[in-house]
Structure formats: structure tokens, C-alpha cells
C-alpha positions in Angstrom: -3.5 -31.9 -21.3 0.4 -31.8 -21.2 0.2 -27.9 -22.3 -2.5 -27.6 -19.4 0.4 -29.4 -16.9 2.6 -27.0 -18.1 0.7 -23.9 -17.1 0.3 -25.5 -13.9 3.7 -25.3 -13.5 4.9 -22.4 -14.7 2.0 -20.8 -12.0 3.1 -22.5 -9.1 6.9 -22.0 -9.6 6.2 -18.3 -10.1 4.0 -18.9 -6.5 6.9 -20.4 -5.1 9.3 -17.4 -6.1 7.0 -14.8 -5.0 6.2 -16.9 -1.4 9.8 -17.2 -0.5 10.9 -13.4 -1.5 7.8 -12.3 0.1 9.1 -14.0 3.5 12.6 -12.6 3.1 12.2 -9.4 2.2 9.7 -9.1 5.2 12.3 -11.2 7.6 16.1 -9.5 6.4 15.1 -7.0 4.4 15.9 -6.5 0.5 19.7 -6.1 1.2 20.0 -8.7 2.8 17.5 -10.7 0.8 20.0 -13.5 -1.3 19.5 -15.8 -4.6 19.8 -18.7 -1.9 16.2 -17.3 0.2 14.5 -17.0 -3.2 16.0 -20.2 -5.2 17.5 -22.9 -3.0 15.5 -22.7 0.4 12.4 -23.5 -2.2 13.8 -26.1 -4.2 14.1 -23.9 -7.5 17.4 -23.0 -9.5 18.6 -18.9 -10.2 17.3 -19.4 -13.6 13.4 -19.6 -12.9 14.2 -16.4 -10.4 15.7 -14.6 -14.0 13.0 -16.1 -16.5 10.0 -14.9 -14.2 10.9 -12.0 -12.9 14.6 -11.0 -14.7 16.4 -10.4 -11.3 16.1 -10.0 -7.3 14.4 -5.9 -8.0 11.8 -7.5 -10.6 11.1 -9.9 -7.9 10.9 -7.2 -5.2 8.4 -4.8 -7.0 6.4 -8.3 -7.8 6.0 -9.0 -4.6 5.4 -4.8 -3.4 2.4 -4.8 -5.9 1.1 -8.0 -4.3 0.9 -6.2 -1.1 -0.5 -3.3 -2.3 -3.7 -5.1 -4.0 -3.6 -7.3 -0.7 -3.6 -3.8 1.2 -6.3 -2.1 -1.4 -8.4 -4.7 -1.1 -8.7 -4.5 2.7 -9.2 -0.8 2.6 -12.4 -1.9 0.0 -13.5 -4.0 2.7 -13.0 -1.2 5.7 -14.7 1.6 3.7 -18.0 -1.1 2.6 -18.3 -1.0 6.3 -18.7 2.6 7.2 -21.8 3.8 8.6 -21.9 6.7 5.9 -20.2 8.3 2.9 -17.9 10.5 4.8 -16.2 8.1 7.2 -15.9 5.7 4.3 -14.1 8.6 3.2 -12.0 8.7 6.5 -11.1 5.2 6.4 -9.6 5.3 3.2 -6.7 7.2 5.0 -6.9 6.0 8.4 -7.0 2.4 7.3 -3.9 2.9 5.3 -2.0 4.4 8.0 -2.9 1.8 10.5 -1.3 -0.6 8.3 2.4 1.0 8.6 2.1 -0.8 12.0 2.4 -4.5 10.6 5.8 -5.9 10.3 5.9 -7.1 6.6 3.8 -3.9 5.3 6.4 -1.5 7.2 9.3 -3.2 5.7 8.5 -4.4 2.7 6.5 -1.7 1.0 6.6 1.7 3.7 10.7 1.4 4.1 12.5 -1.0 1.3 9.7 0.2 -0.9 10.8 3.6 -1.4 14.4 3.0 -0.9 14.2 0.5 -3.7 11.6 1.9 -6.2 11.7 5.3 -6.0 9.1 8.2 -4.9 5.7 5.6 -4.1 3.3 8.8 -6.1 5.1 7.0 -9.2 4.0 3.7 -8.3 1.7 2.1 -10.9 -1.1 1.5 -7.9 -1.0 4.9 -6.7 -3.0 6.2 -9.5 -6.0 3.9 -8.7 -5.7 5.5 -4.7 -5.6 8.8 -6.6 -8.4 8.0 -8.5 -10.6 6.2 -6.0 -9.9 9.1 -3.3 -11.2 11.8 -6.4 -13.9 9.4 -6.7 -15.4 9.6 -3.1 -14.4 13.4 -3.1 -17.0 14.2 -6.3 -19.6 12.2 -4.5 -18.8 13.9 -1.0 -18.9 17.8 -3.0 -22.4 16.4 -5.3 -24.4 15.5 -1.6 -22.7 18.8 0.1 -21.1 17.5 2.8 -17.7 19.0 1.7 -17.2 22.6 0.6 -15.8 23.4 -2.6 -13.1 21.8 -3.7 -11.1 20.6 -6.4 -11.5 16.9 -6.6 -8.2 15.7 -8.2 -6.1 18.1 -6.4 -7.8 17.6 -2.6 -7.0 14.0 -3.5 -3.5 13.9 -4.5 -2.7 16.3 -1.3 -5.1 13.8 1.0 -3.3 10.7 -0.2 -0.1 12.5 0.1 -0.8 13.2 4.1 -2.0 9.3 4.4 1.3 7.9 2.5 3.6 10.4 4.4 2.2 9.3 7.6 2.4 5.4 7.3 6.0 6.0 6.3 6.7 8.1 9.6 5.3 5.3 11.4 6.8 2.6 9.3 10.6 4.8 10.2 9.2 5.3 14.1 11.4 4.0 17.3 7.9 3.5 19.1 5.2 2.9 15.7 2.1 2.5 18.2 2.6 5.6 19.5 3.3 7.3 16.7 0.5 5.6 14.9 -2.4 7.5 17.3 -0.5 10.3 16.5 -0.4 10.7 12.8 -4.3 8.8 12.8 -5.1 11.8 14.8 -3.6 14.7 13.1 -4.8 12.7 10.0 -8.5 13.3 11.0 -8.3 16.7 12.7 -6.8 17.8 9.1 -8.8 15.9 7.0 -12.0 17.3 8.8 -11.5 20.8 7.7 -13.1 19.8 4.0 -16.6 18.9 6.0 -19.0 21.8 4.8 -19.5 23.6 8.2 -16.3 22.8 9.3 -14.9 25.8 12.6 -12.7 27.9 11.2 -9.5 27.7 13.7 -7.6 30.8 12.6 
């Protein structure tokens, strides 16, 4: 029982942590982020902060990766939703890129993200977008609705655009605007893979 009690509390002081450098990296930003939001403010001392996550980065690219299964998960649920196999496909991206418009996703993972962790294709998660995009690609090529195309490539150039595009927003003086934009361009380019597709030269 007592080991039990332990676990308990090793899980919800590692909660705690994550909760409160979740809220200020979202609210001041990682620069600004201090021991103080992430310790004091939640009743914890600097040395749980070091033993879970070894310092205030650790903590950061905790709390980005929570996001990002938060944010995959959602797409899962967008895609289910589709009325076919090809705007699932559409809605993969789309999805993404209309997520560069809320507050903590823009700061947290589309700005202080890259700033902080480097080029987001060498993100642990970003395989598993690469590999889920390939995924629906093979399936859109095996029923014919796209033309020939190399799967993996297609994918790492689609997910590119998406990623590329959230961060423009996520940078953006006016997001909203700049968000119809990019979800626009997004699906005018992405269209051109549809078997059948005009060609516009």
C-alpha cells in the first residue's frame, strides 16, 4: 500500500510541474518562464522540477509533446469525421493549420517550439505525422483517387506545407486572416495530387 501511495505521488507532483509550466510557457513565454511559475506558485521545491524533468528545457519539451498528442489526437477525431477518404486526407493538414490560431498552441509549440528545440521535422512526433500522412497517401494511390506518387516523399513535402503554414500564422500581425489564407493555398495545392486534377500551366 505505502509503495502504491508513493506512485501516487510521484504522478501527481510530475502533474503539478507539467500544469504550471504548461500555463506559463502559454502566458510569458519560455524566456520569461521562472523556477518560481514552475516550483513555488504550486507548492513544490526546484528539486522535484530537476528530479522529473532535469531542468526548465526538459520541462518545456515535456509539456510540447503533451500538446502535440493533445493536438494529434484531435486531428484523429477531425479526420474519423470526414465524409470520405480524401477529405480525411485534407483535414489532416487543414486541421493542423487551424490550430496555429489558439493562443497556447501558437506559443508554446508553433513559436517557442522551434526557437527552443530546434527544426520541428526532428521532433520525435513528427515521424508518426509522417507516417500517418504516407499512410492515407498509399490508400488514396491503391483506390485511384490520386495519380502516381511516391508515398513517403508526397508526405514529407505535404506535412512540410501544413507545418510551414501554422508557423506563418502562429508569427502573423493579423493570424485570422492569414489563417484563410494559408488554409486556402493549402487546399488549392494540395488538390493537384487528385487523379483528374486541371492542369494550370
Amino acid at each position: 500500500m505505502a509503495q502504491r501511495t508513493r506512485s501516487e505521488m510521484i504522478v501527481e507532483t510530475r502533474a503539478k510541474l507539467m500544469a504550471a509550466g504548461r500555463k506559463a510557457f502559454a502566458e510569458v513565454g519560455y524566456a520569461e518562464a521562472s523556477m518560481d511559475h514552475f516550483t513555488s506558485d504550486v507548492g513544490l521545491t526546484r528539486g522535484a522540477l530537476y528530479h522529473h524533468f532535469g531542468d526548465k528545457r526538459g520541462l518545456f519539451e515535456a509539456v510540447v509533446t503533451e500538446i502535440d498528442a493533445e493536438m494529434t489526437a484531435r486531428l484523429a477525431i477531425r479526420t474519423a469525421s470526414a465524409p470520405n477518404a480524401w477529405e480525411a486526407f485534407l483535414e489532416q493538414g487543414i486541421g493542423y493549420i487551424e490550430m496555429a490560431l489558439e493562443p497556447e498552441i501558437r506559443r508554446i509549440v508553433l513559436r517557442d517550439g522551434p526557437a527552443i528545440l530546434g527544426d520541428p521535422a526532428s521532433w520525435p512526433s513528427a515521424n508518426g505525422c509522417i507516417t500517418a500522412m504516407k499512410q492515407s497517401l498509399e490508400g488514396l494511390l491503391e483506390s485511384g483517387i490520386i495519380a502516381d506518387v511516391d508515398p513517403e516523399a508526397t508526405a514529407r513535402m505535404v506535412n512540410g506545407a501544413s507545418c510551414y503554414a501554422a508557423q506563418w500564422i502562429a508569427n502573423a500581425e493579423d493570424p485570422l486572416a492569414v489563417s484563410k489564407r494559408a488554409t486556402a493555398g493549402y487546399r488549392r495545392l494540395v488538390e493537384g495530387l487528385r487523379r483528374g486534377a486541371p492542369d494550370r500551366r
